[in-house]
TORKOL-4160 file (C-alpha; in steps of 0.2 Angstrom, whole numbers, padded with zeros to 4 digits, m for minus):
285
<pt num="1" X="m0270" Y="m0127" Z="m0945"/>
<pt num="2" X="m0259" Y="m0133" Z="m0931"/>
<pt num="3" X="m0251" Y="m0146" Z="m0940"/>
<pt num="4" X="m0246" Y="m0130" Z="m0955"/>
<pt num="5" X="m0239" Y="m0119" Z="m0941"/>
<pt num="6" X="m0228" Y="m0131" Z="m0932"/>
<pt num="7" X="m0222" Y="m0135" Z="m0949"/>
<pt num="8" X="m0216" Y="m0118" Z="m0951"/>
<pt num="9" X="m0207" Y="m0118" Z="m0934"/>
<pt num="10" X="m0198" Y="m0133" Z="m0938"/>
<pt num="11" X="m0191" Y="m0124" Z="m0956"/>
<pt num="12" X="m0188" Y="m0108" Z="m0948"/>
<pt num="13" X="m0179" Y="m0118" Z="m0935"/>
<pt num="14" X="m0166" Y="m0128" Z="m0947"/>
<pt num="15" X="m0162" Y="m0110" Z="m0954"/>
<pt num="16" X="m0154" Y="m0105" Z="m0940"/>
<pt num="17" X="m0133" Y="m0108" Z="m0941"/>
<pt num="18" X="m0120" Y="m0107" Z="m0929"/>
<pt num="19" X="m0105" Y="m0099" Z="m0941"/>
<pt num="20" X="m0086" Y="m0103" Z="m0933"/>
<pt num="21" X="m0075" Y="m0086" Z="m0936"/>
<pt num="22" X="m0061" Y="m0090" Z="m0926"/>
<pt num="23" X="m0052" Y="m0098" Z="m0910"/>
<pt num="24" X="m0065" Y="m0095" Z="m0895"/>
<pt num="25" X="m0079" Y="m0084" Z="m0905"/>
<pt num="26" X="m0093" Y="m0088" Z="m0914"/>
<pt num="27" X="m0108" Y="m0082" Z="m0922"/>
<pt num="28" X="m0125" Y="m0087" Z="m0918"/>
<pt num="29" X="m0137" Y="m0080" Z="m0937"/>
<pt num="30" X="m0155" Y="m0080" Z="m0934"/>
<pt num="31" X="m0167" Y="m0073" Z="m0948"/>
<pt num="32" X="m0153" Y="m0058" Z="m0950"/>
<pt num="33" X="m0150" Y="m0054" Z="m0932"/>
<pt num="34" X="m0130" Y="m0058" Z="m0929"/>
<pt num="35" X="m0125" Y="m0058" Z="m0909"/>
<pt num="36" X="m0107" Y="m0061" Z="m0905"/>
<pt num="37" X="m0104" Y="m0073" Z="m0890"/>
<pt num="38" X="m0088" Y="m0065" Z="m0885"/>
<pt num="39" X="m0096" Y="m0049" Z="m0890"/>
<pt num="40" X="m0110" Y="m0052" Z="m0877"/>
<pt num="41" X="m0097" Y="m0059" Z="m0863"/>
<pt num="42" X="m0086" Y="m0041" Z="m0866"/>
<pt num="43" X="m0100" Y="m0029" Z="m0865"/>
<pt num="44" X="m0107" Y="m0040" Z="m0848"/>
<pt num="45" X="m0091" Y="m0037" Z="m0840"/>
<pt num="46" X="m0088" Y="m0020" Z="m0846"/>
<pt num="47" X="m0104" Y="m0016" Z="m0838"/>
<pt num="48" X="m0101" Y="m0024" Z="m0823"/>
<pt num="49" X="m0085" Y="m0016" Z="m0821"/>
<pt num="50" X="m0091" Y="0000" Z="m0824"/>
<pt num="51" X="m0102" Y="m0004" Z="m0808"/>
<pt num="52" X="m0090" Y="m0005" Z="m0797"/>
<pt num="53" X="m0078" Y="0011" Z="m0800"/>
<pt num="54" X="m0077" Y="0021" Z="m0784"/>
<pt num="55" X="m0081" Y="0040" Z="m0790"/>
<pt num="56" X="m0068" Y="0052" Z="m0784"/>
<pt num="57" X="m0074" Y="0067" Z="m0777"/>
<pt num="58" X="m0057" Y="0076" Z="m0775"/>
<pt num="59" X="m0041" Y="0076" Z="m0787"/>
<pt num="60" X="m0029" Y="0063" Z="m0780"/>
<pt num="61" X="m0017" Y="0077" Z="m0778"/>
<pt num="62" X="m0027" Y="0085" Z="m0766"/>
<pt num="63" X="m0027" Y="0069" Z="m0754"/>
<pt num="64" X="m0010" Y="0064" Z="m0757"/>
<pt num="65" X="0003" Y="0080" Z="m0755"/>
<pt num="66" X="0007" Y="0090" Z="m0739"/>
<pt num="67" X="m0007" Y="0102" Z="m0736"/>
<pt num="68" X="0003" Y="0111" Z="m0721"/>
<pt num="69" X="0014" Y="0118" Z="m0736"/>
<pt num="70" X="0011" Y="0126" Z="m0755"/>
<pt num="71" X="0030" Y="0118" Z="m0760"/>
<pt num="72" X="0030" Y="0113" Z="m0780"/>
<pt num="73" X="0047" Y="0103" Z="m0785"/>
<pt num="74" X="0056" Y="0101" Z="m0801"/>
<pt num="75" X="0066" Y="0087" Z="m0805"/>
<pt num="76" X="0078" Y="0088" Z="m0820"/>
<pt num="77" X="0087" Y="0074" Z="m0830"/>
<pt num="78" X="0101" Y="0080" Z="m0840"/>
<pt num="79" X="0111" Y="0068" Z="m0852"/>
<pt num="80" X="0128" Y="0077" Z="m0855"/>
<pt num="81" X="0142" Y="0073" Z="m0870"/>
<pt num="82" X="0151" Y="0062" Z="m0860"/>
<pt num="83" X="0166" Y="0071" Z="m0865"/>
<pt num="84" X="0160" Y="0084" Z="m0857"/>
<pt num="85" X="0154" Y="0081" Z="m0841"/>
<pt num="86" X="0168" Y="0088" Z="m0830"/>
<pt num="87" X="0166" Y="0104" Z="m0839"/>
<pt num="88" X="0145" Y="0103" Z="m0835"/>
<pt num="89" X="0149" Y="0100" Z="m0817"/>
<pt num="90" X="0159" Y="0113" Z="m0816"/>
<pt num="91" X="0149" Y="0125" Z="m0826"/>
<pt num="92" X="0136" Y="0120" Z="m0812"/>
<pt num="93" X="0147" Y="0124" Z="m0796"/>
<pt num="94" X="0152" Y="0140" Z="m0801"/>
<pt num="95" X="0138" Y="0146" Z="m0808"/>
<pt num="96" X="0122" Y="0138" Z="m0798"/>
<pt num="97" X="0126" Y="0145" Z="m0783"/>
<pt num="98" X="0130" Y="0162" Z="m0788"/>
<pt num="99" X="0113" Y="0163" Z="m0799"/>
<pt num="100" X="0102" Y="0157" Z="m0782"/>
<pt num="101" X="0111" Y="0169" Z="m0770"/>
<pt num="102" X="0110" Y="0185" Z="m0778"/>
<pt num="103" X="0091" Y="0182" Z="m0788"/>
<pt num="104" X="0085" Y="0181" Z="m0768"/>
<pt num="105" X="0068" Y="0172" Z="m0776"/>
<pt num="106" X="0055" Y="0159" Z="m0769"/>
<pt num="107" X="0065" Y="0143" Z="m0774"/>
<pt num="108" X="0079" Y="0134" Z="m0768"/>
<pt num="109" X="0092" Y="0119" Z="m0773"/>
<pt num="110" X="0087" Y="0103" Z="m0765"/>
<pt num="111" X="0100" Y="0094" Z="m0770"/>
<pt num="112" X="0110" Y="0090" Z="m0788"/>
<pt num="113" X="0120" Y="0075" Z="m0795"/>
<pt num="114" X="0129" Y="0063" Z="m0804"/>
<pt num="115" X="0121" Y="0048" Z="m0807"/>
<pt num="116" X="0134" Y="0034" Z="m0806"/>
<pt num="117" X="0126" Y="0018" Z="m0806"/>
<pt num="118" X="0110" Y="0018" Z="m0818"/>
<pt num="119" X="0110" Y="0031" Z="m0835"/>
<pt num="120" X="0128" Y="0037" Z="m0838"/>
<pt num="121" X="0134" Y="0052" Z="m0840"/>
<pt num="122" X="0119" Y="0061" Z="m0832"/>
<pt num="123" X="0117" Y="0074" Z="m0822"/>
<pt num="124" X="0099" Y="0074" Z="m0808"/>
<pt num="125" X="0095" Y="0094" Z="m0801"/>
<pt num="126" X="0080" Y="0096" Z="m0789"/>
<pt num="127" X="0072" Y="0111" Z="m0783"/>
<pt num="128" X="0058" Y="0117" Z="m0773"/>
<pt num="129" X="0048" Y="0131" Z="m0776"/>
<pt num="130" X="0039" Y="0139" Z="m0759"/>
<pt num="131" X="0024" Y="0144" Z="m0766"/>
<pt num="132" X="0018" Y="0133" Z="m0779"/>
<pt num="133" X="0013" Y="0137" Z="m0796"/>
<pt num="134" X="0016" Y="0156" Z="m0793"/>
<pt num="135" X="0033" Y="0154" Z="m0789"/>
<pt num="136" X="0036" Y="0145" Z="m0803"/>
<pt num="137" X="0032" Y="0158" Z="m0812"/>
<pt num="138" X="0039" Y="0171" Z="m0803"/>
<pt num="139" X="0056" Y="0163" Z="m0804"/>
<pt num="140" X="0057" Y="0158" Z="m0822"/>
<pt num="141" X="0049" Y="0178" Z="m0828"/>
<pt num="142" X="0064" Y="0185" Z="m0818"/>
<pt num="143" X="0080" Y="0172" Z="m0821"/>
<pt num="144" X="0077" Y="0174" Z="m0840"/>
<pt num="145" X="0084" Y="0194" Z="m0835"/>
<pt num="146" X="0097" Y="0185" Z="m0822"/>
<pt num="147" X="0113" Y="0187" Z="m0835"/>
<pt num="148" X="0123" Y="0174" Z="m0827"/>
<pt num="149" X="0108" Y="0162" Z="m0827"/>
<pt num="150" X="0109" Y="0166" Z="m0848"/>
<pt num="151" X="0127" Y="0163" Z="m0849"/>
<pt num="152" X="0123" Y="0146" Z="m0838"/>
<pt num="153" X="0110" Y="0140" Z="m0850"/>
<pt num="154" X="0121" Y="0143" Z="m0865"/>
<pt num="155" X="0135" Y="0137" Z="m0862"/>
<pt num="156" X="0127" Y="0123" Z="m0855"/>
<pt num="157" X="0116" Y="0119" Z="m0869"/>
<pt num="158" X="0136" Y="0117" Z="m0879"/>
<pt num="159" X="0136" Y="0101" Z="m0867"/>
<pt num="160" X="0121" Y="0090" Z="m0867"/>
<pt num="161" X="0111" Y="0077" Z="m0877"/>
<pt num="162" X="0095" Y="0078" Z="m0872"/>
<pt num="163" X="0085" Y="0084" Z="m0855"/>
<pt num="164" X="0071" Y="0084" Z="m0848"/>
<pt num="165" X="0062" Y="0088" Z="m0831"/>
<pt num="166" X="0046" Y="0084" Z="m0822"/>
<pt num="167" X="0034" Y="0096" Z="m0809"/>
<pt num="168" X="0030" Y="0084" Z="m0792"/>
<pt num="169" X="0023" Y="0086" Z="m0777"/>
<pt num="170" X="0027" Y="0079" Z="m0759"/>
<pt num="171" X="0018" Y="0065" Z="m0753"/>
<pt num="172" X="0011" Y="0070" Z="m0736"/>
<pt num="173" X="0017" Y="0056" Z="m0724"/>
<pt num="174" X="0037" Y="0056" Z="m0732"/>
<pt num="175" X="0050" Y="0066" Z="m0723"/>
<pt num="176" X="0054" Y="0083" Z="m0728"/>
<pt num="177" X="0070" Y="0083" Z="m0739"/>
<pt num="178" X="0083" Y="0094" Z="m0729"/>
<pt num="179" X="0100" Y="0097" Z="m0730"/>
<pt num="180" X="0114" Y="0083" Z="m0725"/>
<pt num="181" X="0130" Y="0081" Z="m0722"/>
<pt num="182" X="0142" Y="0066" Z="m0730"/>
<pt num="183" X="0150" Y="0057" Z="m0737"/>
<pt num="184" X="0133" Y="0049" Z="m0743"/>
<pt num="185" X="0126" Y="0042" Z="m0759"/>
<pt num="186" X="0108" Y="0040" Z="m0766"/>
<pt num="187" X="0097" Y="0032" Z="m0774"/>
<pt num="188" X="0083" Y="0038" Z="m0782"/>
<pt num="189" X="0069" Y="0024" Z="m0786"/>
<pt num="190" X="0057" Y="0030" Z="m0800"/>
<pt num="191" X="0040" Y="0020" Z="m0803"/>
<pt num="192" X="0029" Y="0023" Z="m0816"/>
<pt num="193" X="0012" Y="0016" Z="m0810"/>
<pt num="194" X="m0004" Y="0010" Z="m0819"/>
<pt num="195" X="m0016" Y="0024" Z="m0822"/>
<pt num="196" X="m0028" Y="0027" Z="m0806"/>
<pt num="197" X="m0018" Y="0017" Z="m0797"/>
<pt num="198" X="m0008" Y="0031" Z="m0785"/>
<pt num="199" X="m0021" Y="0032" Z="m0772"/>
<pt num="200" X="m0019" Y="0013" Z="m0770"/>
<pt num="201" X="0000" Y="0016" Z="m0770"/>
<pt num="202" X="0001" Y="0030" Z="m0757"/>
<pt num="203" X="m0012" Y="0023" Z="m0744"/>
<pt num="204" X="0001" Y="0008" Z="m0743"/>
<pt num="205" X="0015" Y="0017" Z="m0743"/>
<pt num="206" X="0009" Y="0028" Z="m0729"/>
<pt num="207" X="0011" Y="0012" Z="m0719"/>
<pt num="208" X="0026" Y="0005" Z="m0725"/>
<pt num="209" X="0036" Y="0021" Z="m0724"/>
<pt num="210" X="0039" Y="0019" Z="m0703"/>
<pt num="211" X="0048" Y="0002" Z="m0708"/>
<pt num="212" X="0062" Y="0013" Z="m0718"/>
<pt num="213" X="0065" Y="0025" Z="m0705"/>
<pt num="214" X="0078" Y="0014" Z="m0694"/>
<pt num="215" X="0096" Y="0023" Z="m0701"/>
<pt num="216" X="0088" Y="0038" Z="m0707"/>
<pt num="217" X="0088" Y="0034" Z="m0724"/>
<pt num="218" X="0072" Y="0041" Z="m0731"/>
<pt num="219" X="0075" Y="0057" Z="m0740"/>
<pt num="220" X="0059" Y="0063" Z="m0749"/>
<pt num="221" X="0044" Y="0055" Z="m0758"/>
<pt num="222" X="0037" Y="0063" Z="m0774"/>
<pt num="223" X="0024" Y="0061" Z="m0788"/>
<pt num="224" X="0020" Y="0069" Z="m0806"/>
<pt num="225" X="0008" Y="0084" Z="m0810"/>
<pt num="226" X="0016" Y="0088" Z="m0826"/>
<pt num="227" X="0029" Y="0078" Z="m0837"/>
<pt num="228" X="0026" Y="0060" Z="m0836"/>
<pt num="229" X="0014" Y="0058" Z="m0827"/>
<pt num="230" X="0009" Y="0043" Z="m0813"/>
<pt num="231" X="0026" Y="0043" Z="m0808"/>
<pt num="232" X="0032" Y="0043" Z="m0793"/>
<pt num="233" X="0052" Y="0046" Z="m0785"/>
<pt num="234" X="0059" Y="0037" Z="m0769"/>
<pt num="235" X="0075" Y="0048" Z="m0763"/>
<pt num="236" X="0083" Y="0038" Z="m0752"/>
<pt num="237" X="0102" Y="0040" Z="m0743"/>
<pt num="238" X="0114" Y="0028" Z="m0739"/>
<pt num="239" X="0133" Y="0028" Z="m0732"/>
<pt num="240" X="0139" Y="0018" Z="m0748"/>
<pt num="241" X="0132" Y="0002" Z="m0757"/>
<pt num="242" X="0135" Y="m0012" Z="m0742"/>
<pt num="243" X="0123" Y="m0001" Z="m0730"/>
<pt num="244" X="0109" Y="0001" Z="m0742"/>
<pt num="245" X="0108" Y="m0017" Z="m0744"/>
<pt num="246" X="0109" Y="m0020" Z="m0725"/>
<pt num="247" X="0096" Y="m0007" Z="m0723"/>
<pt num="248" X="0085" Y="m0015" Z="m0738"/>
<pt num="249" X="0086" Y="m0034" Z="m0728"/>
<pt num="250" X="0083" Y="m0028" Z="m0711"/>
<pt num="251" X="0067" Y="m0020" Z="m0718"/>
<pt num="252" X="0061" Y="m0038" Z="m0723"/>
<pt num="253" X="0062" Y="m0041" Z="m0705"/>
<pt num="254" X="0050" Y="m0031" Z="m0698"/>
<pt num="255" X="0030" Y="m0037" Z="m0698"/>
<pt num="256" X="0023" Y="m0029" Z="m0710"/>
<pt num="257" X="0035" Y="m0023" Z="m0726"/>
<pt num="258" X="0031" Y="m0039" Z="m0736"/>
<pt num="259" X="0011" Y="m0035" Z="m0736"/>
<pt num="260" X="0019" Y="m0017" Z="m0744"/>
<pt num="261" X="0028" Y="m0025" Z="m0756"/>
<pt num="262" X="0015" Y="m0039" Z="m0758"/>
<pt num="263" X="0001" Y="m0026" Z="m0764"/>
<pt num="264" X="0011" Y="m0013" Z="m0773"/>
<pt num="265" X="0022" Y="m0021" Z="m0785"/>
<pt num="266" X="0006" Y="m0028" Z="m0794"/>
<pt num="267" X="0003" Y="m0007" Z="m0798"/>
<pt num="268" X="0018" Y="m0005" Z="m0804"/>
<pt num="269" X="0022" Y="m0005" Z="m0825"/>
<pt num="270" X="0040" Y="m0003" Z="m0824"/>
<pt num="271" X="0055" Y="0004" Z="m0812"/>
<pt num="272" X="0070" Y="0011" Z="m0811"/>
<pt num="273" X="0085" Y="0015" Z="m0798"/>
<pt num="274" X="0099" Y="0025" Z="m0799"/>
<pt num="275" X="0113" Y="0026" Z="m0788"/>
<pt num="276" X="0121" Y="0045" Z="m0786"/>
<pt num="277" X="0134" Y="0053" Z="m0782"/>
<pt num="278" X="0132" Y="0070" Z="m0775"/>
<pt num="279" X="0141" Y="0089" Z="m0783"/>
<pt num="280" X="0150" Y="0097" Z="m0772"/>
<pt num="281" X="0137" Y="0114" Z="m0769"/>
<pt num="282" X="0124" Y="0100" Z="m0766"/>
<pt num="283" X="0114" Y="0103" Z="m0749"/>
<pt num="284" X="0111" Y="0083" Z="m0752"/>
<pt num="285" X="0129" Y="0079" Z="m0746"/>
């Protein structure tokens, strides 16, 4: 009876076949039960990984922007005919100004340019709203009955190719974009990050910002609610191009910057700097 059962086994052993599919992954077929090795090593680390995540108890927003004020910015990209740009800038000094002083609403012109280095022919406006969301809303109910804000958006729409804008917040430990005087130029630094990443990203950067204070340069810090989002925008303000690469190289002397750099260019999925030129009835001069 022993001798019958080992039999058995020994069959019901030779049955058993390893299939090859392809380069690195095979099957293991046993009495109609198929279990993919790298099937099996994907779920493990899934599962382990999912171990590890450090729930959040707060939207990174919340942790990340100035709580000591409600201010909610706009940043707007506008690609204009290049044939037409001299008329869109001047469009934009005439009428800009006369829009924001007599709507006497909760929002104000950080600062607007032309970018000169970077995408050509394009045209970088950024406000901030004192108030949030509300404000938002507040101004945009009201400058659709503005007239001259009307004549601005048509005519303007005459000129450009495409546009589009994004909502951001502060970060909390950057400096408060005010007005300056020139001649200066800027350059806005725009990273798009790896999801989940941007709490990573500003507990470095709340470090490394005090190594980019030395001539003043550091103008505002920002990050995406709505638009695309997980980006984030460096202002930054130089007297022309030889002194931002003077400032950028004597960071790299001070203790410290290259761990900044070290652990946050790893977050990053892709960059991009412009170099701008300020309008005349920018704050931003």
């Amino acid at each position: 009876m022993a001798f019958r059962v080992i039999q058995e086994l020994r069959v019901r052993i030779k049955r058993v076949v390893t299939v090859p599919v392809s380069y690195g992954q095979s099957f293991l077929v046993c009495r109609g039960l198929a279990l993919s090795s790298s099937s099996f090593k994907e779920d493990n680390w899934r599962t382990r990984f999912l171990r590890k995540v450090d729930p959040r108890k707060d939207a990174h927003s919340n942790l990340l922007a100035k709580r000591e004020t409600s201010n909610l910015y706009k940043i707007q990209f506008h690609n204009v005919k290049p044939e037409c740009l001299d008329a869109y800038n001047k469009l934009c000094a005439e009428l800009l100004p006369k829009i924001f002083s007599s709507s006497n609403l909760p929002y104000t012109l950080v600062g607007t340019w032309n970018t000169w280095y970077g995408e050509q022919d394009q045209a970088v406006h950024l406000w901030r709203y004192e108030g949030g969301y509300p404000a938002l809303t507040e101004v945009m109910n009201k400058l659709k009955k503005n007239t001259d804000f009307m004549e601005y958006r048509k005519e303007r729409s005459k000129m450009l190719l495409s546009r589009k804008n994004q909502l951001l917040l502060e970060f909390s430990f950057w400096n408060e974009p005010l007005p300056r005087t020139g001649p200066n130029i800027y350059e806005l630094r725009s990273y798009q990050l790896r999801p989940g990443t941007m709490i990573e990203w500003g507990n470095h950067w709340a470090r490394a910002i005090a190594f980019r204070q030395e001539n003043s340069e550091a103008v505002g810090g920002f990050f995406s609610q709505i638009g695309e989002l997980y980006m984030v925008h460096h202002l930054w303000a130089y007297r022309d191009l030889q002194s931002r690469e003077d400032t950028r190289n004597s960071a790299w002397q001070k203790d410290g910057w290259d761990e900044c750099v070290y652990y946050t260019v790893p977050l990053i999925q892709k960059m991009e700097s412009r170099i701008m030129i300020p309008q005349k009835n920018s704050p931003l001069q």
